[in-house]
N, C-alpha and C positions, 0 to 999 in steps of 0.2 A: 504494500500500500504506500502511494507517497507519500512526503514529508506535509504535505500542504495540508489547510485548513479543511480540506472535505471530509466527510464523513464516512466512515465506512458501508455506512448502507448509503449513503449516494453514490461511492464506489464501488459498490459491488452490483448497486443498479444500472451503472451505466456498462460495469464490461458484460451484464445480462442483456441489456440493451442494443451492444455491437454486438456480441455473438449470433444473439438472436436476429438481429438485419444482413449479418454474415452469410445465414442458413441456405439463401434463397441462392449463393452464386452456384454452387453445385449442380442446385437443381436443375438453374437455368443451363449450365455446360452439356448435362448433360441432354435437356431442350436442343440446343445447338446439334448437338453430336446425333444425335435420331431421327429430327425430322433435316437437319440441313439451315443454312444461316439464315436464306431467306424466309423460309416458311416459319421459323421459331422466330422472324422478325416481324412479320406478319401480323404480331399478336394473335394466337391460337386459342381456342377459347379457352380458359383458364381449368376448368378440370377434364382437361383431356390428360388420362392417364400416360404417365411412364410405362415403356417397354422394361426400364431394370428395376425391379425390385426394390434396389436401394434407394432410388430415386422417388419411387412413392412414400417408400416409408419415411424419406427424408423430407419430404414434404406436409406427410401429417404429422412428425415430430417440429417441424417446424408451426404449422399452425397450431399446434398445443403448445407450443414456447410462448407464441402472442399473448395465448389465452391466460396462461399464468404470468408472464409478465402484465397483464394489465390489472392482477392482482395483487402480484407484489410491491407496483411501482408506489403506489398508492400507497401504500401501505408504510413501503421506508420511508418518503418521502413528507410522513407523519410524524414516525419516529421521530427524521431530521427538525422538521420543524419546533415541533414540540419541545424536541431538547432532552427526550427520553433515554438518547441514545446510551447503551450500554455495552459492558463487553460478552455479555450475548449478545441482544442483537446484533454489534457485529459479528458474534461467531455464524448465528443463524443467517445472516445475512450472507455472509463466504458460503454456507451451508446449501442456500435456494442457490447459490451460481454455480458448483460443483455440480450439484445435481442437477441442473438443466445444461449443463455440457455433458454430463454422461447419461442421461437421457435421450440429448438427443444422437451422440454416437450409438450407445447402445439398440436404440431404434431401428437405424441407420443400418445394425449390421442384423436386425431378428432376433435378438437374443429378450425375450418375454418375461422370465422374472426377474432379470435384472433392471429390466425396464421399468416393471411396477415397483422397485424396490427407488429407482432413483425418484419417480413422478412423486411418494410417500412421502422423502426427505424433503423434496421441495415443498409440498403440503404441508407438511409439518412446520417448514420456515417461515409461510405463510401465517399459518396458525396463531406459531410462537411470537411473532409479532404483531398480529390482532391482539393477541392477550396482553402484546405491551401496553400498546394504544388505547386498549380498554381500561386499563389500570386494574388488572386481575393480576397481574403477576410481583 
């Protein structure tokens, strides 16, 4: 984490924030690589499936990153404000980005209970931070 005045949950929302906007170049390559430059330029309608595998499922790991980043953000972003922050929530906070990078590799390559095991930890960091916010903890 750097030395500057940010906070660890706005740190660790924002490298959820690029990773998760990162998601889509894959996809798109391999867009490119299947239909050819023009036609993937074309704008193709949007759920027109991948031929590889990987490519779908990096696709709906990607659109469940959205979904829980737009749960998360909120949510540190409270934290921050507030002034709540602590050294949990920064741990939970490194916690929800861990597991949405290996969430969404693990997606990526089919591998299923590891996959629910990461989606839980990020759940869980969510959680753990509403209960900041709420002042239940």
């Amino acid at each position: 984490m750097p030395a500057s005045s940010i906070t660890p949950e706005l740190y660790y929302t924002c490298l959820t924030a690029m990773f998760t906007g990162l998601l889509w170049v894959p996809i798109i390559l391999n867009r490119l690589a299947e239909m050819g430059i023009w036609t993937a330029l074309k704008n193709p309608q949007p759920d027109t499936r991948p031929h590889a595998e990987w490519a779908y499922r990096l696709s709906a790991a990607h659109r469940n990153a959205l979904e829980n980043l737009a749960v998360f953000a909120p949510l540190a972003l409270i934290v921050h404000v507030s002034g709540i922050g602590t050294a949990t929530t920064a741990a939970w906070s490194l916690a929800f980005f861990g597991a949405r990078v290996a969430h969404a590799i693990i997606y990526t390559f089919g591998i299923p209970l590891l996959r629910t095991i990461a989606f839980v930890v990020g759940f869980a960091a969510q959680v753990a931070l509403a209960i900041y916010v709420l002042g239940a903890a």
